[in-house]
N, C-alpha and C positions, 0 to 999 in steps of 0.2 A: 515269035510274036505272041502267043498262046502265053509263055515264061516270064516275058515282060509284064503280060496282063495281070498274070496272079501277083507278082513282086509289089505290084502299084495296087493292088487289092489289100493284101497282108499289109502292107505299109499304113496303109488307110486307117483299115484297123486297129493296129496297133496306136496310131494318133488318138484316132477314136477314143480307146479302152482310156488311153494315160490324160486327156482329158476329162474322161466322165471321174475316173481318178480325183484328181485335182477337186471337180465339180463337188464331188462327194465330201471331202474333206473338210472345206472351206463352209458347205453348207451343216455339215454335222458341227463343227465349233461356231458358226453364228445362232445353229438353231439351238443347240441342244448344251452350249458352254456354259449357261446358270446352272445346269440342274449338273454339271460334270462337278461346280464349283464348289457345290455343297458337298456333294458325296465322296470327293477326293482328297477332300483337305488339303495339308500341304503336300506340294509335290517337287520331287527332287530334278533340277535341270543341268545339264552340265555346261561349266562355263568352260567352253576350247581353249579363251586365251589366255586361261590359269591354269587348266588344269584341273582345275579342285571340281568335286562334288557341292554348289551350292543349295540350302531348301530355303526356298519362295512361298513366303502365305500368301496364296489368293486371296484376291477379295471376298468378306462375305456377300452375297446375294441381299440387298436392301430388307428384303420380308422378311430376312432370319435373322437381320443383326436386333443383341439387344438393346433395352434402353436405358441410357445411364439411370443409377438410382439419382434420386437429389440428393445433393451433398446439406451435410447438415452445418447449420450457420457456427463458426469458431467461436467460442467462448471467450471471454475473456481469463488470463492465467488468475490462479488464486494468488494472492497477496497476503503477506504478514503484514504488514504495515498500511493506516491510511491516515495522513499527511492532512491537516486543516486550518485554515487560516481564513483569515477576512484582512482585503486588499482594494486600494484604490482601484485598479483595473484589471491587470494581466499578473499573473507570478512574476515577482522580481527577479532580476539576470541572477544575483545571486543565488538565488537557489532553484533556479532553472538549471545550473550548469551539472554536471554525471557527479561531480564529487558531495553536491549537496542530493536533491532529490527532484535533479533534472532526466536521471534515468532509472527506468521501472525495472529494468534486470537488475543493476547494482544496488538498487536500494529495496530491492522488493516491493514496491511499497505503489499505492496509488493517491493522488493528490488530490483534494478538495478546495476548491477556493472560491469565497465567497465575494465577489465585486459590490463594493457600497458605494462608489462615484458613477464609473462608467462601464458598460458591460465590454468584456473581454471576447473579441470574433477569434483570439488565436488555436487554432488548431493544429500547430506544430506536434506538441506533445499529447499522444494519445490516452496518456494514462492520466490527465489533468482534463477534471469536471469542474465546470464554471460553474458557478451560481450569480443572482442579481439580485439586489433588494437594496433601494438607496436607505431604507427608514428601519433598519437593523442599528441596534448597540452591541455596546460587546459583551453583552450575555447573551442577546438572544440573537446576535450574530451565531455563535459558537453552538447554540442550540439546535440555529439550520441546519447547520453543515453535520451536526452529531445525528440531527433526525435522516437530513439525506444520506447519506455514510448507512446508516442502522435498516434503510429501504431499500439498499442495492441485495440482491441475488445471493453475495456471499457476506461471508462472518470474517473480518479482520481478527489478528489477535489482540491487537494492540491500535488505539484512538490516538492520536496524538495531535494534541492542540498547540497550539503556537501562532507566534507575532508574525507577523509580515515579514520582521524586518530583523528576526532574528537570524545571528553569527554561530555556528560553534567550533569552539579552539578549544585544543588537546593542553591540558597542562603539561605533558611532557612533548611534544612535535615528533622526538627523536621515535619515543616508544609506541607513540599513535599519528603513525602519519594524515589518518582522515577521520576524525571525530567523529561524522555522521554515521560510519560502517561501524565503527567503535560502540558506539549507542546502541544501534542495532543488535550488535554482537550480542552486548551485554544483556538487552531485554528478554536475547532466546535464552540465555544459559541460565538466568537466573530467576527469570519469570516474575519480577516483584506486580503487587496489587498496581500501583502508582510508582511513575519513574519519573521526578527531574533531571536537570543537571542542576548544576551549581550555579553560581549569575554573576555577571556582570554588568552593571548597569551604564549608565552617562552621568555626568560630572560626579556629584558628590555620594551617589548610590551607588559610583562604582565598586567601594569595597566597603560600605557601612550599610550592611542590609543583613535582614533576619536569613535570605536563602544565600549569601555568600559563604564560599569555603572557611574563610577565615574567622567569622562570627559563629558558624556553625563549630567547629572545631572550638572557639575560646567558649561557648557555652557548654561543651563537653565537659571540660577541663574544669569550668566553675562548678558542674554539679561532681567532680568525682568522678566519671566514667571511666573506665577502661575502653580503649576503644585502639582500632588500627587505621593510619590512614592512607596504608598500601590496598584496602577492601576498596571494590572498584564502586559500590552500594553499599552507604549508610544511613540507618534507618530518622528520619524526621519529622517532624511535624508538618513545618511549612515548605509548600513547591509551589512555584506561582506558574500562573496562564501562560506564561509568556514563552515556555517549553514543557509542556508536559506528556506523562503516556500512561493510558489507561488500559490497563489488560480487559479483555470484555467480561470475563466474570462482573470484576470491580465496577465496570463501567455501567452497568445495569442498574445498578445497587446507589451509585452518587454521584450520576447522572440522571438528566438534565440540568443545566444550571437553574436555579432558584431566582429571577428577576426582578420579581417585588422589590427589592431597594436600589435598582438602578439610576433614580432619580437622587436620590440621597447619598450615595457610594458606587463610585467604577470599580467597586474591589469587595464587595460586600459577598456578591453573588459566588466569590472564591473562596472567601471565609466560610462560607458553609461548607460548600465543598472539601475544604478542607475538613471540618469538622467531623464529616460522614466518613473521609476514607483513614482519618486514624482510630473512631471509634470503630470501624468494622474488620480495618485490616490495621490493627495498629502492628510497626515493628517490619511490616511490608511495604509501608509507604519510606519510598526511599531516595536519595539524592546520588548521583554519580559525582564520585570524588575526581576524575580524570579529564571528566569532559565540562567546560565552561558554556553558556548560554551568554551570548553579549548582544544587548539590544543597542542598534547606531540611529536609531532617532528617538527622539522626544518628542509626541505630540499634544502633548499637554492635557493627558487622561490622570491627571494626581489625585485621587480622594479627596474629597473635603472632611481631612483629617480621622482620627483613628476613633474605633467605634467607642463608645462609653461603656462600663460596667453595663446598664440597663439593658441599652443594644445588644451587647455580647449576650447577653441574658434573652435574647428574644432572637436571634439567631441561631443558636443552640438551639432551642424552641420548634424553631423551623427547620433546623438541620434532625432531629430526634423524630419527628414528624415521620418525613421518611424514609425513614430503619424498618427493618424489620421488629417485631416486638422484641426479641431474646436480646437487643442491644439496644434499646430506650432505657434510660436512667443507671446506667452500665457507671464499673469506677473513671471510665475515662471520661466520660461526660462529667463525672463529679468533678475530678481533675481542673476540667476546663469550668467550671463554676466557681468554682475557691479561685483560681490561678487568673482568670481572667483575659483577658489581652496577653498577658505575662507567659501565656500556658506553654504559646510554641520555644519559650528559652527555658522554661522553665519542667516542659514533660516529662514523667521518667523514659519516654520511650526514645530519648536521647542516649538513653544507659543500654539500651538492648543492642544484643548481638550486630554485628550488622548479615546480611544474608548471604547466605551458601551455593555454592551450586546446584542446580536441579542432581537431583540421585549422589548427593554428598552426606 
């Protein structure tokens, strides 16, 4: 009886003990499992039904976690190229598409466009900045976009001005599958002051014009030049608006456009410009022999006719204005004083080399 009594005693016990066990356990990880959390870091558990040894990161303990830094806002990528136009509303399909300067990786490049009809809501293309101004011309369209362009953060290398509505095609297709990469290409390796293409226009301007390949080449040939026209850049006088690119050095220097006779000439304000960038970069202002500019509309911006001796004489004027001093009344200004209107067929800088590669 005595024997029974103590077996059911020690049993008791032993319940006892492996409960307060238990008790102990349960309340030492409720009470005391943050402060285990910090101080143990990770710790290794094993998994039975692999096998393996895996290590489990606790959670940190709220108080201790840090706090993220603020992330700083993405930049926009830097750009060799920025693209400018003035357009009825939105970028045209055509040169919205990857092969023109519909994409900013392939063309490097970032896009300006100034709306004069209706403002453009599209925000497809990231790297395309609207502007709006219904009571812009096209000089002091081309002036916004040059001033907005010149207010962004970074420094392009290259301006490039252009029509809406301009084409370009490779004179060989087979040798330049895509003119636009082609141009590009050209502008890094050779760096000129001033870069056209060559033009093609609509109906009868299509191949009887001062900036066509073919004029440009017969005026070569009537002063005597030696020249090659496998050189992918030869050096000219005349590049018109309608495709142009400005290295930013250059652009500093014969830019802005000149406005003062927009009322009297849609083409005046380009005759200076012109003027300034063969007196300062003469021999570096230069035409792409490969790649074609073709404009497919006519809106009916034609000069009212070509300037006079006088005119030409008062443009000059206003183009020599702003030079630097060390090229005011320079031989190429003479040049264009005797030669007149005539000067761009008739320059010697038609005779000069055409340009080399950088480090050539």
């Amino acid at each position: 009886m005595m024997s029974a009594f103590r077996q059911c005693i020690t049993l008791i016990v032993v319940l006892c003990f492996v409960v307060l066990v238990l008790v102990y356990r349960n309340l030492n990880a409720w009470w005391l499992g943050p402060q285990k959390m910090r101080l143990l870091g990770p710790i290794r558990v094993e998994d039975e039904r692999r096998g393996k040894a895996l290590a489990v990161q606790q959670p940190v303990a709220s108080e201790t976690r840090p706090r993220p830094k603020p992330s700083r806002p993405k930049q926009r990528a830097e750009r060799k190229f920025v693209y400018m136009m003035s357009t009825e509303q939105c970028l045209p399909d055509h040169l919205a598409s990857s092969e023109a300067i519909g994409n900013a990786t392939a063309c490097d490049c970032e896009v300006m466009v100034l709306s004069y009809k209706r403002p453009c809501n599209d925000t497809s293309l990231r790297h395309v900045e609207y502007l709006y101004d219904p009571s812009t011309s096209a000089g002091s369209g081309r002036n916004m976009l040059y001033e907005a362009a010149m207010a962004r953060d970074q420094r392009f290398l290259y301006y490039i001005i252009m029509d809406d509505d301009i084409k370009l095609e490779a004179k060989d297709k087979l040798k330049i599958p895509n003119p636009w990469r082609a141009f590009e290409r050209s502008l890094l390796l050779y760096e000129p002051a001033v870069a056209g293409s060559t033009w093609k226009g609509y109906g009868k301007l299509g191949e009887d014009c001062l900036w066509c390949l073919k004029t440009i080449f017969s005026d070569k040939e009537n002063l005597g030049c030696k020249f090659s026209s496998s050189s992918d850049f030869i050096p000219v006088v005349h590049f018109d608006a309608a495709f142009s690119a400005f290295h930013r050095r250059a652009a500093a220097h014969i830019l802005p456009y000149v406005t003062t006779f927009e009322n009297i000439s849609a083409v005046f304000h380009q005759k200076i410009v012109l003027m300034k960038a063969e007196i300062m970069f003469r021999g570096s202002v230069v035409a792409h022999t490969s790649v074609i500019a073709r404009n497919t509309k006519h809106r009916g911006t034609v000069p009212k006719g070509r300037p006079s001796p006088s005119r030409m004489l008062t443009l000059l004027e206003v183009a020599e204005k702003g030079l630097p001093e060390e090229y005011k009344h320079s031989s190429v200004a003479r040049e264009w004083r005797e030669q007149g209107i005539e000067h761009t067929r008739l320059s010697s800088t038609l005779c000069l080399e055409p340009l080399k590669p950088l480090g050539n």
